[in-house]
PyMOL Python script that loads the backbone (N, CA, C, O; Angstrom):
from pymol import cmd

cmd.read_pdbstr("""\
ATOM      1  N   UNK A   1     219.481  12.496 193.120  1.00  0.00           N
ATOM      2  CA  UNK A   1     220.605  12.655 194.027  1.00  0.00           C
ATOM      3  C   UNK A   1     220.084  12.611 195.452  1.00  0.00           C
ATOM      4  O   UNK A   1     219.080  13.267 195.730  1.00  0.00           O
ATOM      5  N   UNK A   2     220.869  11.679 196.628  1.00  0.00           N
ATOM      6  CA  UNK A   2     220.131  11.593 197.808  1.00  0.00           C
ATOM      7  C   UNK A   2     220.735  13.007 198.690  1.00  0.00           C
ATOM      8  O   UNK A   2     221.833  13.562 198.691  1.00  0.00           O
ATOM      9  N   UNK A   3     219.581  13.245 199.343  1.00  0.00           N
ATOM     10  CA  UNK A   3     219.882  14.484 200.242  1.00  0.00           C
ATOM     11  C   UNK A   3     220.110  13.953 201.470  1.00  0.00           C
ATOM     12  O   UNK A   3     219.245  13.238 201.977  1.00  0.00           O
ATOM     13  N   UNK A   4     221.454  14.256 202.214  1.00  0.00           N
ATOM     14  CA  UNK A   4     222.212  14.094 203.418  1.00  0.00           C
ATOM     15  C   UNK A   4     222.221  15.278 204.634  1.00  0.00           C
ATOM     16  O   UNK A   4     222.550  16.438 204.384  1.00  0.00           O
ATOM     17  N   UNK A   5     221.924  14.947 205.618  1.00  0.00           N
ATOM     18  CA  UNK A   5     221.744  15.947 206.535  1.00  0.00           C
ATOM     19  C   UNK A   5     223.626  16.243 206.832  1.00  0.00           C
ATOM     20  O   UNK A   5     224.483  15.409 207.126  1.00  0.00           O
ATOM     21  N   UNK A   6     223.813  18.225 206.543  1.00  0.00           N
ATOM     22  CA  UNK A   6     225.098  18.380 206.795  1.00  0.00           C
ATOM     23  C   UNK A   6     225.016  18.334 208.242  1.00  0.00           C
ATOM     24  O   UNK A   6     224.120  18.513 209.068  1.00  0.00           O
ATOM     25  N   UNK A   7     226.360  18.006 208.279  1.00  0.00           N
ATOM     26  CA  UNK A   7     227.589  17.593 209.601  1.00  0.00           C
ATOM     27  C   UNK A   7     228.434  18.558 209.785  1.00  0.00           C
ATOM     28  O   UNK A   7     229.466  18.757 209.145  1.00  0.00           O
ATOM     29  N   UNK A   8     227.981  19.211 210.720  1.00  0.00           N
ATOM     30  CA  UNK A   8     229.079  20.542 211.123  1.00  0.00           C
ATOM     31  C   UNK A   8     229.901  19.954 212.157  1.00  0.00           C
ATOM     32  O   UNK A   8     229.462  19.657 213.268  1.00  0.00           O
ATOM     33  N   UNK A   9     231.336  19.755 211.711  1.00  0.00           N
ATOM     34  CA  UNK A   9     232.117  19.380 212.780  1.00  0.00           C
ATOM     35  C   UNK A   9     232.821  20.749 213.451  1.00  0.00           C
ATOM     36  O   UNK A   9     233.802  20.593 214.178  1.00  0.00           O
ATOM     37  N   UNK A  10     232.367  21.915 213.224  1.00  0.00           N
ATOM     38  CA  UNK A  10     232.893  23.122 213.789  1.00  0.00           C
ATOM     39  C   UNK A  10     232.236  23.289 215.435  1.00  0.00           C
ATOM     40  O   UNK A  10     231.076  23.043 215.768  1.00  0.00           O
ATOM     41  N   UNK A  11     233.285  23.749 216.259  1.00  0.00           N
ATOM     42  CA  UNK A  11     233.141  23.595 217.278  1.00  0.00           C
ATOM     43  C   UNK A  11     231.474  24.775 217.489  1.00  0.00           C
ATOM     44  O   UNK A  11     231.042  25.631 216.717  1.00  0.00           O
ATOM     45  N   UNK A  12     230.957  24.324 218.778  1.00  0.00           N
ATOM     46  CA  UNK A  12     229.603  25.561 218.911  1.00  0.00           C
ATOM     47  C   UNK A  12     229.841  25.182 220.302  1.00  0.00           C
ATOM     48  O   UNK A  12     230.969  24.737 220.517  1.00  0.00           O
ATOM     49  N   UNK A  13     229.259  25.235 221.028  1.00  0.00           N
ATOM     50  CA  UNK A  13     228.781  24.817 221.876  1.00  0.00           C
ATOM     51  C   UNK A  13     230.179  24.106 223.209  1.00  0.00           C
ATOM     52  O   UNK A  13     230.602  24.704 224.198  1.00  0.00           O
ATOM     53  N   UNK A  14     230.405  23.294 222.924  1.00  0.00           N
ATOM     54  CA  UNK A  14     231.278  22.706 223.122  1.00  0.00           C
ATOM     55  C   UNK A  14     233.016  23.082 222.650  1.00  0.00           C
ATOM     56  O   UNK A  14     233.203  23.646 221.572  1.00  0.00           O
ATOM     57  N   UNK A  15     234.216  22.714 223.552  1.00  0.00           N
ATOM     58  CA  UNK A  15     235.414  23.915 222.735  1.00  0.00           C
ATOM     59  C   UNK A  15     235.900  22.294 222.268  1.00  0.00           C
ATOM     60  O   UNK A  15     236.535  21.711 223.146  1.00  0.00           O
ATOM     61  N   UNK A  16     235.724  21.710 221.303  1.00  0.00           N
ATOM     62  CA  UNK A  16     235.780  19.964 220.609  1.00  0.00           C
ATOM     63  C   UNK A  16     235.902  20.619 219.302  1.00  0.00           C
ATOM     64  O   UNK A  16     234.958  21.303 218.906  1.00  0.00           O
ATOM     65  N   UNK A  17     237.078  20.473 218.509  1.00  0.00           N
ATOM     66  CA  UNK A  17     237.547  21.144 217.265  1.00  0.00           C
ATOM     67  C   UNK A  17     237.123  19.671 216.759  1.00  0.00           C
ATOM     68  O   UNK A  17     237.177  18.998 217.788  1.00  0.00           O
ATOM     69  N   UNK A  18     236.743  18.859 215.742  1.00  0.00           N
ATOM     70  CA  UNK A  18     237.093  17.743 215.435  1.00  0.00           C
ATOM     71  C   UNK A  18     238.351  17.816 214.245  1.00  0.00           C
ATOM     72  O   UNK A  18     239.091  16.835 214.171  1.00  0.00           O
ATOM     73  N   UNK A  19     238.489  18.499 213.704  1.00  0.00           N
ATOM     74  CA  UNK A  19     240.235  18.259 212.910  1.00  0.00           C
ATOM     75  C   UNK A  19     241.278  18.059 214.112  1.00  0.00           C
ATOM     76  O   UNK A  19     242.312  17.413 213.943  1.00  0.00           O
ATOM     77  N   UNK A  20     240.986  18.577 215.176  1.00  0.00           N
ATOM     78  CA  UNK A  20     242.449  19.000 216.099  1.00  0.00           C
ATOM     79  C   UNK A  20     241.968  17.407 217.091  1.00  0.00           C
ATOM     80  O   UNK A  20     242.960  16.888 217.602  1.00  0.00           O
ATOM     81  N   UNK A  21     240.944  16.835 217.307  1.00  0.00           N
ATOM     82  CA  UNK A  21     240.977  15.512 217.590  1.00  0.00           C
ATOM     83  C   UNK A  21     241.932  14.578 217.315  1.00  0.00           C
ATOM     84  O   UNK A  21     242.748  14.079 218.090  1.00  0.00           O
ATOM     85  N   UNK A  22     241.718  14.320 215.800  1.00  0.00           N
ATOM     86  CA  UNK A  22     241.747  13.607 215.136  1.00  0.00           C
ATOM     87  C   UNK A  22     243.483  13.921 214.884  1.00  0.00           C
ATOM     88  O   UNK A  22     243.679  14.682 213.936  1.00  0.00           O
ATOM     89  N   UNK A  23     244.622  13.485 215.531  1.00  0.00           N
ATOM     90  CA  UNK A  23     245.827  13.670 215.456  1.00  0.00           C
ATOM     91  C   UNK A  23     246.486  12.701 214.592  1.00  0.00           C
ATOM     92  O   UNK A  23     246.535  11.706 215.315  1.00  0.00           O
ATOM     93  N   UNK A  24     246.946  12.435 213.637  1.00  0.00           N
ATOM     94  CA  UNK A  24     247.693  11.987 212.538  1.00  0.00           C
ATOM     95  C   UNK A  24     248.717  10.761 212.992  1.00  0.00           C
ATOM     96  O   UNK A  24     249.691  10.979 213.714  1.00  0.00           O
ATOM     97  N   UNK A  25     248.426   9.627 212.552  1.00  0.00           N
ATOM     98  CA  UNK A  25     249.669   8.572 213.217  1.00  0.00           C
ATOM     99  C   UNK A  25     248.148   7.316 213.858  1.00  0.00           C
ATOM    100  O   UNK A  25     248.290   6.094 213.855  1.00  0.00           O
ATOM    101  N   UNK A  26     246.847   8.023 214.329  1.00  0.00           N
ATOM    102  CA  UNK A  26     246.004   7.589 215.165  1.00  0.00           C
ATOM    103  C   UNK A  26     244.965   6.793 214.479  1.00  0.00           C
ATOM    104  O   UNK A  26     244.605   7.202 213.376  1.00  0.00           O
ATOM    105  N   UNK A  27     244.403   5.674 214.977  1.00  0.00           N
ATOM    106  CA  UNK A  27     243.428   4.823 214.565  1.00  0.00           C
ATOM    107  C   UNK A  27     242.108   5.768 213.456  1.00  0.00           C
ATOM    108  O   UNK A  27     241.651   5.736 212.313  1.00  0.00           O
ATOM    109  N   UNK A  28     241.977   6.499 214.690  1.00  0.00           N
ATOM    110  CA  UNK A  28     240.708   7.488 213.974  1.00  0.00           C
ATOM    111  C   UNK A  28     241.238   8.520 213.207  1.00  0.00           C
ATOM    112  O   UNK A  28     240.189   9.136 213.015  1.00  0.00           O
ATOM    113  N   UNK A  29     242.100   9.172 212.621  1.00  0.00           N
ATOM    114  CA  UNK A  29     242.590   9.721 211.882  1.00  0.00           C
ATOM    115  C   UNK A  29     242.749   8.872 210.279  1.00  0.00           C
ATOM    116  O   UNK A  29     242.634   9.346 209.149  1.00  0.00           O
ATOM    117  N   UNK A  30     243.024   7.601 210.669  1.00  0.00           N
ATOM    118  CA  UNK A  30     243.408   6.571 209.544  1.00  0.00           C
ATOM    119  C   UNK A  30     241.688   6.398 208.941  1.00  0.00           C
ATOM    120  O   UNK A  30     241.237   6.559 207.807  1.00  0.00           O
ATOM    121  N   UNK A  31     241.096   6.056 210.071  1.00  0.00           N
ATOM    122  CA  UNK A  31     239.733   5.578 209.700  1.00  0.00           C
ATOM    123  C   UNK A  31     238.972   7.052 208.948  1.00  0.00           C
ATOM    124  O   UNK A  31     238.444   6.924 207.843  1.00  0.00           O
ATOM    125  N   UNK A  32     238.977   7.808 209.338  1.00  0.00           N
ATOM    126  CA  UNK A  32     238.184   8.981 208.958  1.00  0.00           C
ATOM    127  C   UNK A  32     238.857   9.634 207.054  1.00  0.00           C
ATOM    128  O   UNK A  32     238.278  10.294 206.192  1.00  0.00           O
ATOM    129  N   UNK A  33     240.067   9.114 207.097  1.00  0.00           N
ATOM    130  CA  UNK A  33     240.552   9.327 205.996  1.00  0.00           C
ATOM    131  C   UNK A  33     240.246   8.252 204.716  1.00  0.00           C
ATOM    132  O   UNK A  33     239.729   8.535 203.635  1.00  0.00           O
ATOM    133  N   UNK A  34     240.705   6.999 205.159  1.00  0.00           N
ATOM    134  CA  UNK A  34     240.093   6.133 204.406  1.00  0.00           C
ATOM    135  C   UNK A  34     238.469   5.928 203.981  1.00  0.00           C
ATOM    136  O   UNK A  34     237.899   5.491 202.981  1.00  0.00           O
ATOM    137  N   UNK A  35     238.094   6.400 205.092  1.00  0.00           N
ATOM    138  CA  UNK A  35     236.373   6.818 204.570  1.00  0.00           C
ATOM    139  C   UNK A  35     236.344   7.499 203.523  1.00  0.00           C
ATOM    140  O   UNK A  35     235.919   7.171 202.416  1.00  0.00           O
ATOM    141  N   UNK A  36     236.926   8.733 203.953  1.00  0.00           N
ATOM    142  CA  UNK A  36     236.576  10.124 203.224  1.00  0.00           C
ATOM    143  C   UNK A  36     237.348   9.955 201.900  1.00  0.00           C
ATOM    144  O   UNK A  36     236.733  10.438 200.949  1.00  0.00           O
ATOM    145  N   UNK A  37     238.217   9.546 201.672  1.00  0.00           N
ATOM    146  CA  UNK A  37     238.984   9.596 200.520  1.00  0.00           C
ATOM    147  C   UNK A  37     239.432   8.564 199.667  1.00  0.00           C
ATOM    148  O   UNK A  37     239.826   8.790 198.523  1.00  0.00           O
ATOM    149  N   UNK A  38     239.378   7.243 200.264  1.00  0.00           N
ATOM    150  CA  UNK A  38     239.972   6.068 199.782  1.00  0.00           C
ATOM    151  C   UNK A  38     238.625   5.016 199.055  1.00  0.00           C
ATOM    152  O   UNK A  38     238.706   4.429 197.976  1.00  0.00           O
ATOM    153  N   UNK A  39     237.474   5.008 199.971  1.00  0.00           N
ATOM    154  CA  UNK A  39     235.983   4.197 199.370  1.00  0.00           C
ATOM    155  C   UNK A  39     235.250   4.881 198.746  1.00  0.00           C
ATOM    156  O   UNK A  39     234.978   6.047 199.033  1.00  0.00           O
ATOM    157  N   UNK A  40     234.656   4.015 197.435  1.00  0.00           N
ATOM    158  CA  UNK A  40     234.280   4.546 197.086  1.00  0.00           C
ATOM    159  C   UNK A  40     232.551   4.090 197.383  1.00  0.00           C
ATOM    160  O   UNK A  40     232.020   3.015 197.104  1.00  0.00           O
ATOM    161  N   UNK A  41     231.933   5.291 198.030  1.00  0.00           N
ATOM    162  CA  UNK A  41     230.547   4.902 198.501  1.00  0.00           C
ATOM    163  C   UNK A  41     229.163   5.230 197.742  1.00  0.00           C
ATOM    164  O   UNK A  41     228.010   5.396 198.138  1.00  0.00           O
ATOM    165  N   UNK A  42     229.688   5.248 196.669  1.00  0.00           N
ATOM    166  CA  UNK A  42     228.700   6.099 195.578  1.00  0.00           C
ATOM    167  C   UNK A  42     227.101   5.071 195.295  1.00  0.00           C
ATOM    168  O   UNK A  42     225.985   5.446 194.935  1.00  0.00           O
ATOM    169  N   UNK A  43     227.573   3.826 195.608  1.00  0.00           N
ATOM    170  CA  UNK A  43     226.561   2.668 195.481  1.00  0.00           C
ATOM    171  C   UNK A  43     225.480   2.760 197.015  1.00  0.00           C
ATOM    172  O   UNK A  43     224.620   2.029 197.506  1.00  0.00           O
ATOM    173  N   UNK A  44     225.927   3.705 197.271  1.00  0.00           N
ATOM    174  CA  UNK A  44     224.612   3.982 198.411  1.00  0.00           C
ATOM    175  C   UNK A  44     223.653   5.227 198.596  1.00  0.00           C
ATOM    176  O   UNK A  44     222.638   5.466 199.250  1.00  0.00           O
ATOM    177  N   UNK A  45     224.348   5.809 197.832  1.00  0.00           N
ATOM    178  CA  UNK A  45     223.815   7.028 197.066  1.00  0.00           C
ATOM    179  C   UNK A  45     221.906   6.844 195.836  1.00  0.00           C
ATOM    180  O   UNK A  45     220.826   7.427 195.744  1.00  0.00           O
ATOM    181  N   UNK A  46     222.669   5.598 195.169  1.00  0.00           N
ATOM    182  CA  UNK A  46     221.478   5.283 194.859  1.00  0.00           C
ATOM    183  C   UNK A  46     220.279   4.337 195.289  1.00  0.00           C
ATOM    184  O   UNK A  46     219.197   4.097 194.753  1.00  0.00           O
ATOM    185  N   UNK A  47     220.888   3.881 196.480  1.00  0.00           N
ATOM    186  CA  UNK A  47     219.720   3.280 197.780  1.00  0.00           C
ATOM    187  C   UNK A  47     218.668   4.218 198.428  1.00  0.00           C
ATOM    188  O   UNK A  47     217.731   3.776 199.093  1.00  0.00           O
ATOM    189  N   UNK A  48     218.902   5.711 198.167  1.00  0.00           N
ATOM    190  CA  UNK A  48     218.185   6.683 198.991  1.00  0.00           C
ATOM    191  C   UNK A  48     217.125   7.251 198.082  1.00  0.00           C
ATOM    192  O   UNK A  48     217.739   7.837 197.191  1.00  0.00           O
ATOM    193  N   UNK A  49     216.055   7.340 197.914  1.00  0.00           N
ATOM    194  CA  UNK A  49     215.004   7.883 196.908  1.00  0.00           C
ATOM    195  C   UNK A  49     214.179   9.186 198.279  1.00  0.00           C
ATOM    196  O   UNK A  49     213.123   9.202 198.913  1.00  0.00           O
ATOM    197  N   UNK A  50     215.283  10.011 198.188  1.00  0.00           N
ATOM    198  CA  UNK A  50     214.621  10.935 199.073  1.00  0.00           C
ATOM    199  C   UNK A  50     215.012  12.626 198.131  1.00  0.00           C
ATOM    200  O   UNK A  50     215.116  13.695 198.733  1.00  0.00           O
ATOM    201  N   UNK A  51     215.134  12.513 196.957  1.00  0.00           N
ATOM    202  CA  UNK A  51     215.577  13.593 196.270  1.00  0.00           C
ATOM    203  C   UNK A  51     214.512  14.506 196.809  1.00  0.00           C
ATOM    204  O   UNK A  51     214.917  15.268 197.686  1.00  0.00           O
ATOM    205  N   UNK A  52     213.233  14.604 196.482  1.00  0.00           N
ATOM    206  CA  UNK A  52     212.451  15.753 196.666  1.00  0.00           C
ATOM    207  C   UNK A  52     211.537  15.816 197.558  1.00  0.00           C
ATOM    208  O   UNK A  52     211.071  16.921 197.833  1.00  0.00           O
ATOM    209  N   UNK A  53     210.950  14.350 198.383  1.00  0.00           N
ATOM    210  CA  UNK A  53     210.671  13.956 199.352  1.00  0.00           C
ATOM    211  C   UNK A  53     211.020  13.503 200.270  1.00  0.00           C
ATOM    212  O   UNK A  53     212.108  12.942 200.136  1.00  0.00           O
ATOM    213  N   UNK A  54     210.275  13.431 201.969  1.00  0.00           N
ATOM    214  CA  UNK A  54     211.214  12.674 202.459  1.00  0.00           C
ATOM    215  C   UNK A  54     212.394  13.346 203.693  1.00  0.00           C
ATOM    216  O   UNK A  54     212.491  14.573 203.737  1.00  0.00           O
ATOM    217  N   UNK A  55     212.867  12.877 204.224  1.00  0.00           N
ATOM    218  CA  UNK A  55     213.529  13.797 205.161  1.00  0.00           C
ATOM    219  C   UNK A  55     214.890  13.433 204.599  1.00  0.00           C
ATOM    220  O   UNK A  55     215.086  12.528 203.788  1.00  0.00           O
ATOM    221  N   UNK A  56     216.017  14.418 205.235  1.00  0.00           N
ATOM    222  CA  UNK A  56     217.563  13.935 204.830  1.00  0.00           C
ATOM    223  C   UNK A  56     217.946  13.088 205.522  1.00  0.00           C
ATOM    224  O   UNK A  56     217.344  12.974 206.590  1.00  0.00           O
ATOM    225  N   UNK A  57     218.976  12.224 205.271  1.00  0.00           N
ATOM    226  CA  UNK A  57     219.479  11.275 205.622  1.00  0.00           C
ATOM    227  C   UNK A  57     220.731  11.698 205.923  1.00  0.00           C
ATOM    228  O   UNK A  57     221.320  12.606 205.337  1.00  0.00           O
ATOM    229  N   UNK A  58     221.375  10.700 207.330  1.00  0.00           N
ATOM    230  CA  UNK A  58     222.743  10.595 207.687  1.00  0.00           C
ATOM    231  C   UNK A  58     223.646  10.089 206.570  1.00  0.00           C
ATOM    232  O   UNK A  58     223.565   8.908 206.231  1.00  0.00           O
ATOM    233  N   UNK A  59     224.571  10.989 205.933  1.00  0.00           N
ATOM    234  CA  UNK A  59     225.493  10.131 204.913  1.00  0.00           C
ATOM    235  C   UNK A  59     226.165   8.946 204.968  1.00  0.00           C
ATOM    236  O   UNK A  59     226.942   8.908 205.922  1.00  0.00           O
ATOM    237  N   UNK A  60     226.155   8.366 204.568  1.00  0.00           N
ATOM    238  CA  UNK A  60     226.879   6.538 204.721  1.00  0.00           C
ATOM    239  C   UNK A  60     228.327   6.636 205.375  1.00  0.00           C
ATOM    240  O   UNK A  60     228.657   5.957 206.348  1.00  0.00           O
ATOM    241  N   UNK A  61     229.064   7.452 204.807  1.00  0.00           N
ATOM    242  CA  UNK A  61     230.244   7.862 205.175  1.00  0.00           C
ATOM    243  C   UNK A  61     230.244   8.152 206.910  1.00  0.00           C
ATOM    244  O   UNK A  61     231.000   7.692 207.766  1.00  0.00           O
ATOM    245  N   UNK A  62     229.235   8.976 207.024  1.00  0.00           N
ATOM    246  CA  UNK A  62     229.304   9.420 208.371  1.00  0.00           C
ATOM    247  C   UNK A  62     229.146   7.678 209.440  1.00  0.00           C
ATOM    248  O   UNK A  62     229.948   7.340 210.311  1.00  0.00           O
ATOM    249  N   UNK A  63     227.695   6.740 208.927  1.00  0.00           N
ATOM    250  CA  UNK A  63     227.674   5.856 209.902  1.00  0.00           C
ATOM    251  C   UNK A  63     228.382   4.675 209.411  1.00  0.00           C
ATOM    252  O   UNK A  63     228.255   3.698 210.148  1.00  0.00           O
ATOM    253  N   UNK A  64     229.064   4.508 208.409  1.00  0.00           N
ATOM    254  CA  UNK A  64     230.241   3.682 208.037  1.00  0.00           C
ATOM    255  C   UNK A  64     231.182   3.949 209.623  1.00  0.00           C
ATOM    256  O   UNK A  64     231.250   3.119 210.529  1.00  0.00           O
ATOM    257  N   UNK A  65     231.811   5.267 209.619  1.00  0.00           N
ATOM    258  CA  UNK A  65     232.631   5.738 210.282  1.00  0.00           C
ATOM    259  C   UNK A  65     232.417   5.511 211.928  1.00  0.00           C
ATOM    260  O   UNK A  65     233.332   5.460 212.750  1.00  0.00           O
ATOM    261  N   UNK A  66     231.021   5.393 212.199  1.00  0.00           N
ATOM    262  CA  UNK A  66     230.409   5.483 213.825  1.00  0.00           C
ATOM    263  C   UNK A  66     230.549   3.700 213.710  1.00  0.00           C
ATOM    264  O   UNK A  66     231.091   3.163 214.677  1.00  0.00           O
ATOM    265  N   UNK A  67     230.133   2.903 212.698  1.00  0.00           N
ATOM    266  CA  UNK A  67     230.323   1.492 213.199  1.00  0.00           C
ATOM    267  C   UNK A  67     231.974   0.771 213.366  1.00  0.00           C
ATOM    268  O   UNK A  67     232.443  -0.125 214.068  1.00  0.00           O
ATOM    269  N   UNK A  68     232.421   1.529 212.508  1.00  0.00           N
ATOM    270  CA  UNK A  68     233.650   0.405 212.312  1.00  0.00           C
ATOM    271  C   UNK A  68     234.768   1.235 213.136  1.00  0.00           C
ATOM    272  O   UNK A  68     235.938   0.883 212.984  1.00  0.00           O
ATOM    273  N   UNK A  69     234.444   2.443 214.098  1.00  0.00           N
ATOM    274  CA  UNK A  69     235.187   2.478 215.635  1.00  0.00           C
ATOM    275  C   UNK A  69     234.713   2.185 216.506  1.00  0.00           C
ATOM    276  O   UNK A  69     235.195   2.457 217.605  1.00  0.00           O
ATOM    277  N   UNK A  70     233.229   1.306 216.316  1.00  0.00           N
ATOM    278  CA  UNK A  70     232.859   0.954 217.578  1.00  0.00           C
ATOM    279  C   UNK A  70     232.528  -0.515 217.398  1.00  0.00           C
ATOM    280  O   UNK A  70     231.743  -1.145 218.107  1.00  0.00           O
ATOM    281  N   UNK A  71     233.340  -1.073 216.182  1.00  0.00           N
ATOM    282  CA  UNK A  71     233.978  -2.382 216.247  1.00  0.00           C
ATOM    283  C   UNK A  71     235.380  -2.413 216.621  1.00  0.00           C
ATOM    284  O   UNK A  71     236.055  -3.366 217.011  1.00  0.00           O
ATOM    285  N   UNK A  72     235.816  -0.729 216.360  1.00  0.00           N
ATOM    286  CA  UNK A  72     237.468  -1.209 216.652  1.00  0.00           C
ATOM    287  C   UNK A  72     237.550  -1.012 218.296  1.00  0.00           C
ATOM    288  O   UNK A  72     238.574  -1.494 218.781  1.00  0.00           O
ATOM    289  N   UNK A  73     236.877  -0.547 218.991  1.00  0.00           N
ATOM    290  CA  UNK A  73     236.566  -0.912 220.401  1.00  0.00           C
ATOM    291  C   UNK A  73     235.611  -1.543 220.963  1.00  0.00           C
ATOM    292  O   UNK A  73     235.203  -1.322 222.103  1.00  0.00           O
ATOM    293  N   UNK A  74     235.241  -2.273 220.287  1.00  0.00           N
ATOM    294  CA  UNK A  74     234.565  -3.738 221.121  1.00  0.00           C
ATOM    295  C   UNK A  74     233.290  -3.639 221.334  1.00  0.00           C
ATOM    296  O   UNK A  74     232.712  -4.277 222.213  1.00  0.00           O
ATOM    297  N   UNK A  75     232.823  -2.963 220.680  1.00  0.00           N
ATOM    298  CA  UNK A  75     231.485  -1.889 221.267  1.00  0.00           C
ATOM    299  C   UNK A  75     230.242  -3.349 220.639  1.00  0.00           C
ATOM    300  O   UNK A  75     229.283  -3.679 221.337  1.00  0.00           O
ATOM    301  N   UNK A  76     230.537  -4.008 219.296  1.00  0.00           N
ATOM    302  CA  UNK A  76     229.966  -4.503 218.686  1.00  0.00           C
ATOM    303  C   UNK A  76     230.481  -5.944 218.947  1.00  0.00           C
ATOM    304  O   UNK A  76     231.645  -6.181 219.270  1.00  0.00           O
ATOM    305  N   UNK A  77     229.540  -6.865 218.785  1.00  0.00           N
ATOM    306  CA  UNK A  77     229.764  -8.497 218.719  1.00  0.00           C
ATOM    307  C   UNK A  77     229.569  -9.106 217.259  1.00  0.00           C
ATOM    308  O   UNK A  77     229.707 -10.315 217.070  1.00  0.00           O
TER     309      UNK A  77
END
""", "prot")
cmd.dss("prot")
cmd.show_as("cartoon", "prot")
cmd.util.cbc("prot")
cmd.orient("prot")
């Protein structure tokens, strides 16, 4: 099983709730849902051979999510 570095989207530091961002009706609301709930990303799971070695890895889900809003703003060619 690949080990993923957790993602605390709870505010610290900063007063940035990310649920209360993410307002319903909105590009990134759609995108963050269809990630999370609609793909199924399980075929990258077994790309990672970091079970007991190795450092954790960013979950796919997470940089799925960082590329394809920064194709939906132009960020990418």
């Amino acid at each position: 099983m690949a080990r993923y570095k957790v993602i605390d989207t709870s505010p610290r530091f900063l007063a940035v709730d990310l649920e209360k961002q993410l307002l319903p009706g909105t590009f990134e609301h759609a995108l963050n849902y269809l990630v999370d709930h609609e793909l199924d990303l399980r075929r990258f799971d077994a790309r990672y051979r970091n079970d007991f070695t190795g450092a954790s890895a960013y979950a796919p889900a997470l940089l799925l999510k960082v590329v394809l809003f920064a194709y939906s703003r132009g960020h990418c060619q």
